[in-house]
C-alpha positions in Angstrom: 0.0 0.0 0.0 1.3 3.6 -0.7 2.9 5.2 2.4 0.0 7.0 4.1 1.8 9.6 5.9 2.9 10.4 2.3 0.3 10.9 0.8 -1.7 12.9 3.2 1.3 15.1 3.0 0.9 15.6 -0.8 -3.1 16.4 -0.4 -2.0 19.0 2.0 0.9 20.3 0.0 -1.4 20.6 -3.2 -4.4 22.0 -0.8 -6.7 18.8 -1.7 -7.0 16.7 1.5 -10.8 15.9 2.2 -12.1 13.4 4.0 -16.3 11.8 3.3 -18.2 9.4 5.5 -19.3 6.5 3.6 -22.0 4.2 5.9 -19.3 3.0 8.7 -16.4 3.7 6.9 -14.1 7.1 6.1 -12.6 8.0 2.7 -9.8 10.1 2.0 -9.5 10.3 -2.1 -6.2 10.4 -2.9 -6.2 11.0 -6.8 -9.5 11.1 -8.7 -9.5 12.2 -12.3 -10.5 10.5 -16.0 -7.7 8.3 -15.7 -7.7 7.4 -12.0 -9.3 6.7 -8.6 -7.4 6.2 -6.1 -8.9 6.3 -2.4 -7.9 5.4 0.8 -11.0 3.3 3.3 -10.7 3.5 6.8 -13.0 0.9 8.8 -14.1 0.1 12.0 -13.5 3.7 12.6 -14.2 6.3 15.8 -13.6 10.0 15.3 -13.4 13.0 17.7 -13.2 16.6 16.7 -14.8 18.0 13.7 -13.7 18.2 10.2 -14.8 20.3 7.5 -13.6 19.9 4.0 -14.4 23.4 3.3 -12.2 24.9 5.6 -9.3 22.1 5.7 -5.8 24.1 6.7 -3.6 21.3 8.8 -0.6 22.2 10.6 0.6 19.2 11.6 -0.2 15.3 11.2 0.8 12.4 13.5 0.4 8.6 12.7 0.0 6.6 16.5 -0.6 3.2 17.4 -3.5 2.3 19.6 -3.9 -0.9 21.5 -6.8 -1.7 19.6 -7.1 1.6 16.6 -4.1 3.2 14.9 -4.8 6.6 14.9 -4.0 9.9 12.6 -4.1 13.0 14.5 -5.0 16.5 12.5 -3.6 19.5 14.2 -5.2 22.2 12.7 -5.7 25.7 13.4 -8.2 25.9 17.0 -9.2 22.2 16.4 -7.6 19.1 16.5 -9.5 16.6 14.5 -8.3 12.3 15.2 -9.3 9.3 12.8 -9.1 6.0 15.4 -9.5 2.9 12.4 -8.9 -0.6 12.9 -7.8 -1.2 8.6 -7.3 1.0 6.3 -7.0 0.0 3.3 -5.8 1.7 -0.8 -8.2 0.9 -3.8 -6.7 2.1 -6.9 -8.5 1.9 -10.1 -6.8 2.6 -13.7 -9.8 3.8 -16.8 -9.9 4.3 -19.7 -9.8 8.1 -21.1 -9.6 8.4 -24.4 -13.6 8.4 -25.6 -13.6 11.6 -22.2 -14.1 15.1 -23.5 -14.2 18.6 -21.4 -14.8 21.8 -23.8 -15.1 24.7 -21.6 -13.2 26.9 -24.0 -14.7 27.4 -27.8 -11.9 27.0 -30.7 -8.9 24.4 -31.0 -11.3 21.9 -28.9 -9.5 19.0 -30.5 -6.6 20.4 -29.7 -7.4 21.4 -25.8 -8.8 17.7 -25.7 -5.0 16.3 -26.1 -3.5 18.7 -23.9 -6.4 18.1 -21.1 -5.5 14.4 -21.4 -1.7 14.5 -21.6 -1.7 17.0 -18.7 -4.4 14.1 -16.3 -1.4 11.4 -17.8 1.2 14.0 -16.1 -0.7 14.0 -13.0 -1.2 10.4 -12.9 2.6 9.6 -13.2 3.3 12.6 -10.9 1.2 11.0 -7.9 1.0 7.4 -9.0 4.1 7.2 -10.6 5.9 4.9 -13.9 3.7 1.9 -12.3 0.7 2.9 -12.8 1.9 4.4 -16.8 2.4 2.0 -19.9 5.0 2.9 -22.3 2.3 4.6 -24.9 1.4 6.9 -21.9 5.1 7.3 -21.0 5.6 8.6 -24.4 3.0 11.1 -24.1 3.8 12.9 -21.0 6.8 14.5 -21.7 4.7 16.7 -24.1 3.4 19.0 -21.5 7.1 20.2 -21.5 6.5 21.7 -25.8 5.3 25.4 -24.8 3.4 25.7 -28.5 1.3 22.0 -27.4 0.1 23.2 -23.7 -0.8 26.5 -25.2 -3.8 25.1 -26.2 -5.5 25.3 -22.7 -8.2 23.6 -21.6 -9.0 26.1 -19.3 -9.2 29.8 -19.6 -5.8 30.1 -17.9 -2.5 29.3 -18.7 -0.8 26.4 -17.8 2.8 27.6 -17.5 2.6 27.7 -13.5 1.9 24.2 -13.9 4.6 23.0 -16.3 7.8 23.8 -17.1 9.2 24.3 -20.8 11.4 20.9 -21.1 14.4 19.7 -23.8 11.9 16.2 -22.9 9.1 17.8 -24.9 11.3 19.2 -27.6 12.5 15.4 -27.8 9.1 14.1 -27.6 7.9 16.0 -30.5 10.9 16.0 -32.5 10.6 11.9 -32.2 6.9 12.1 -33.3 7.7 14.7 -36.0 10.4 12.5 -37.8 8.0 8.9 -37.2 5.2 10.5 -39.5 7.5 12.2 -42.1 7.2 16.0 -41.0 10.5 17.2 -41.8 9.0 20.9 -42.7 8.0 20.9 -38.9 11.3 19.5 -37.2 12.9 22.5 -39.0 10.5 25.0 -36.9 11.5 22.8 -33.7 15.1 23.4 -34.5 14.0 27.0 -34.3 12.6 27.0 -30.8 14.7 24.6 -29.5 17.3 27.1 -30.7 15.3 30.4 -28.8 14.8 27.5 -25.6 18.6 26.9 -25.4 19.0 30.8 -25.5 16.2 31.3 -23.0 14.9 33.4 -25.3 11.4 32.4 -25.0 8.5 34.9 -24.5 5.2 34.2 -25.2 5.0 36.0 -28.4 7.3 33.8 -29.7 5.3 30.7 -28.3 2.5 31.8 -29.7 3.9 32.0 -33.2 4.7 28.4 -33.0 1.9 27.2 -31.5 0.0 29.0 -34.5 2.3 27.0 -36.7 1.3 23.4 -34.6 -2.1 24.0 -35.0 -1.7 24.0 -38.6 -0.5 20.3 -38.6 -3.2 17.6 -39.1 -1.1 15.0 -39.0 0.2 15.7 -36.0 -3.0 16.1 -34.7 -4.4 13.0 -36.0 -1.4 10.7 -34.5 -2.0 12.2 -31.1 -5.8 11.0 -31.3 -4.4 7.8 -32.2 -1.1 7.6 -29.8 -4.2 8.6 -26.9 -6.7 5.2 -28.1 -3.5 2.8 -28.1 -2.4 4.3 -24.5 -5.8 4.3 -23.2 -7.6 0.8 -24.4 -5.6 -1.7 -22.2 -7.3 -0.2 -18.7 -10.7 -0.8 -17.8 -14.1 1.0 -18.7 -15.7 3.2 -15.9 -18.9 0.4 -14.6 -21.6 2.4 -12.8 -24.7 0.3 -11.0 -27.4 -0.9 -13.5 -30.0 1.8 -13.6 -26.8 4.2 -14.4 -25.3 2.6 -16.7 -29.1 2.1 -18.5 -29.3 5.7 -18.3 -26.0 6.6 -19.7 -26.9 4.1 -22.7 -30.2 5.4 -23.5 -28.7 9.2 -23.7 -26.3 7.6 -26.1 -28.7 5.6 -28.1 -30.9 9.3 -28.0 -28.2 10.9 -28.9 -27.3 8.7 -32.0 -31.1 8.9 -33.4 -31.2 12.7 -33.1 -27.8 13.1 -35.5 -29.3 10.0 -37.9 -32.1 11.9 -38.5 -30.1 14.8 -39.7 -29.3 12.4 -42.6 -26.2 10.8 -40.3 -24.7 7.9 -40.8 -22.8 5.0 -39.1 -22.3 4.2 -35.3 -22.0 5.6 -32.2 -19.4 7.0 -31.8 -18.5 8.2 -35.0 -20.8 9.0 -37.5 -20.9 10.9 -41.3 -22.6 12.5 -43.6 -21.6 14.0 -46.8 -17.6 13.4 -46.1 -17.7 15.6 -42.5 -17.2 13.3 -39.8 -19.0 13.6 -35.6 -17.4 11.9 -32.7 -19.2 12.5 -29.5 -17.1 12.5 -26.5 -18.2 12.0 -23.1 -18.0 13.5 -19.4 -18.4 10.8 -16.9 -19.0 10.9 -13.1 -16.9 8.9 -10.6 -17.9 5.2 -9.8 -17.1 5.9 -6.5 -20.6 7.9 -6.1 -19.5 9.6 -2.4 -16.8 11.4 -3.8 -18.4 13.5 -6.8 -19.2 16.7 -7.2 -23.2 17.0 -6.4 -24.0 18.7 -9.4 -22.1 16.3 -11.8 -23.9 14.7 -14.7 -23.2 12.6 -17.3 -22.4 14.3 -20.5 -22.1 14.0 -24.3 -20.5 16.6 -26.8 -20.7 16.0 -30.3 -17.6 17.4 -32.1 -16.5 17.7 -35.7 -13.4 16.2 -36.6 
């Protein structure tokens, strides 16, 4: 099991410890994003003090031994909150990602998609680490390092505080640049790699070459791909029956509505008249306690 201590540490660190009651048990989530959930149970549990996950600050934590209870003692700021649990006990689950879609910013959204999902594989190997990565993933992550490929947001701010410009993207994208035959496009990444090397970088200059990546289907169209052969060996999200019959009847819903626009094919790519739809989805977390209460499930219909 991952070192406890640990990883309470790194909620607090990244301001994202919280802690649920689940029937007689307590869960701490540890990572939970479209490629993980990870979660710590604690059973046969006693608590005293009170918690609130809206006003979390900890000062201090301390891992005892009981006689009959380990215990992990909360110091926090006027209160000190103590879990007494006789097991606790990791559950880390690996899903599939690649058929997940956010678009809260309008323009580039296939673009945004790849950087959204890159950046959760970045997380995932940054809190999970190379274990929980295969090599297609591996490949991948180093690309939130190329400034002109995380310019393309998914958000409506920047991601630089998040990621630092690396030679590893450069590499990465050089490497995927010379497997699909761009060699007009490695001579613009000799270019910035040039102005990285100088640190001559400003984001005028990232801009420019991120116009020029966005210009490049074919890169574009081997990240979709890379994404599909790195996400298909996990599992798919399961929710309880009545869920999961809800989730296919929006899909099935969703089909008819396009097919009687004179679509054609199946979910969930469909065509008409040489353009092309995929519909991607937003999905909740299986593990229901931990979700946001005003999280649906979700389909967006794209043009490829």
């Amino acid at each position: 099991m991952r070192d406890l201590e640990t990883a309470i540490y790194n909620l607090i660190d990244c301001d994202a410890l919280e802690i649920y009651a689940s029937g007689t048990k307590l869960l701490i989530p540890y990572m939970m994003n479209d490629a993980v959930e990870c979660y710590f149970s604690f059973e046969d549990v006693m608590t005293q003090g009170e918690w609130d996950n809206d006003n979390n600050e900890v000062n201090s934590i301390s891992l005892v031994e009981g006689k009959k209870r380990k215990g992990i003692i909360f110091r926090c700021p006027g209160n000190v909150y103590t879990i007494w649990y006789g097991a606790c006990t990791e559950h880390k689950h690996l899903y599939q990602y690649h058929r997940i879609g956010h678009f809260w910013v309008e323009g580039y959204e296939r673009w945004r998609r790849l950087v959204y999902l890159i950046g959760t594989l970045h997380d995932k190997y940054n809190f999970m680490g190379e274990e929980a990565c295969n090599e297609q993933e591996m490949a991948l992550i180093p690309l939130m390092g190329y400034a002109p490929f995380r310019f393309f947001s998914p958000i409506r701010e920047s991601l630089s505080e998040f990621y630092d410009n690396t030679m590893e993207g450069i590499e990465q994208m050089h490497k995927i640049a010379l497997h699909i035959g761009a060699d007009d496009y490695i001579k613009q990444l000799k270019a910035y790699e040039g102005q990285f090397r100088q640190e001559k970088l400003s984001p005028r200059l990232i801009k420019r070459h991120a116009m020029n990546l966005v210009k490049r289907r074919d890169i574009l169209t081997y990240l979709e791909k890379a994404i599909v052969l790195a996400s298909s060996p996990y599992e798919q999200r399961v929710y309880e029956k009545q869920e999961q019959e809800q989730m296919e009847q929006m899909r099935q819903d969703c089909l008819y509505r396009y097919r009687t626009l004179g679509y054609r094919g199946d979910y969930p790519l469909l065509e008409k008249d040489g353009r092309k739809i995929m519909f991607y989805e937003e999905h909740p977390y299986v593990m229901q306690e931990l979700e946001y209460e005003d999280f649906t499930f979700q389909i967006h219909a794209i043009e490829l």
